[in-house]
C-alpha positions in Angstrom: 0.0 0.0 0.0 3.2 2.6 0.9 4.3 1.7 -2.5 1.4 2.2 -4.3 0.5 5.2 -2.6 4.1 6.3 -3.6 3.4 5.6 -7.1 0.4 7.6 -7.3 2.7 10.6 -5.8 5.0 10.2 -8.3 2.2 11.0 -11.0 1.2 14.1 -9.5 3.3 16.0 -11.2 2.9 14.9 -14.7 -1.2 14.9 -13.8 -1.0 18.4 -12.9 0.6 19.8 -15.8 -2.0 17.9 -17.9 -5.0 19.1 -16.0 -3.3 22.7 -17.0 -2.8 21.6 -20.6 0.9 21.5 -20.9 1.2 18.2 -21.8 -1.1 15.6 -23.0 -1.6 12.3 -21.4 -2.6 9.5 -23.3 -2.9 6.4 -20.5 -5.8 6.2 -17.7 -5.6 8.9 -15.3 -8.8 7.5 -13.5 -8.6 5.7 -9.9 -10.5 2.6 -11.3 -7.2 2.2 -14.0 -4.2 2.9 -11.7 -1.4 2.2 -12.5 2.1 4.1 -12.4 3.0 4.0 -16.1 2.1 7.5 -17.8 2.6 8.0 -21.6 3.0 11.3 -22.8 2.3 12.9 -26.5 4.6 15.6 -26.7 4.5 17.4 -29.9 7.8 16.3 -31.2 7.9 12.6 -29.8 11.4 11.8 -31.5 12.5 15.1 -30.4 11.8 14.7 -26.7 12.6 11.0 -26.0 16.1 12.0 -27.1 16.1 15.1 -24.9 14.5 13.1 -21.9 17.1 10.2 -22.7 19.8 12.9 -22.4 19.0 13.8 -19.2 19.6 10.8 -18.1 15.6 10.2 -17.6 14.7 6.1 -17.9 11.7 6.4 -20.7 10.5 4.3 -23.6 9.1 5.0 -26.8 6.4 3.4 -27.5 3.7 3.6 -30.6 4.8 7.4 -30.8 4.4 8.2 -27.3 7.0 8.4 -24.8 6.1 5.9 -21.8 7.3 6.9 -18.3 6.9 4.3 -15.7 8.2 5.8 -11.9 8.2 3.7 -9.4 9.5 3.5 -5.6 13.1 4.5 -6.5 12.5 7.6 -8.6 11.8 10.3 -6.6 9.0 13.9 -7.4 12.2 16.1 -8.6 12.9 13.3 -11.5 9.3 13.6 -12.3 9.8 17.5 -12.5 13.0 17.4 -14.6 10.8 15.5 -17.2 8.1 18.1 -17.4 10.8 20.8 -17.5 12.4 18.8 -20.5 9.1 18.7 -22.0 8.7 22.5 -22.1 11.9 23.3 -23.1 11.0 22.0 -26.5 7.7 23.7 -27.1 
């Protein structure tokens, strides 16, 4: 339950920036769909995976999104440096 409650933590970030429309979310963001993997639609996919991967930020791409997966070990400022990554490219 810590974990998963860590998890969710981690999301905040990256939930709040979509709930202000600076990045779009394409996974669940419901409580009935948890999960800790958020995948992001920036809009220059290639682009920001390389940037992200750069700075050193453990990502995926996947079907031209960019799949972020935090769990226990990552910590809220790792989450941050991912959304400030983001908007340096827009």
């Amino acid at each position: 339950d810590r974990i998963a409650a860590q998890n969710r933590k981690l999301r905040e970030p990256l939930l709040d920036a979509a709930g202000r429309g600076e990045i779009e979310i394409s996974s669940p963001t419901d409580p009935c769909h948890d999960s800790s993997i958020v995948c992001v639609n920036p809009d220059h996919v290639a682009e920001s995976f390389l940037q992200l991967k750069k700075s050193s930020v453990i990502c995926a791409l996947r079907e031209g999104r960019i799949r972020i997966s935090p769990h226990c070990y990552n910590t809220v400022g790792e989450m941050e440096k991912v959304l400030g990554v983001l908007e340096s490219l827009k």
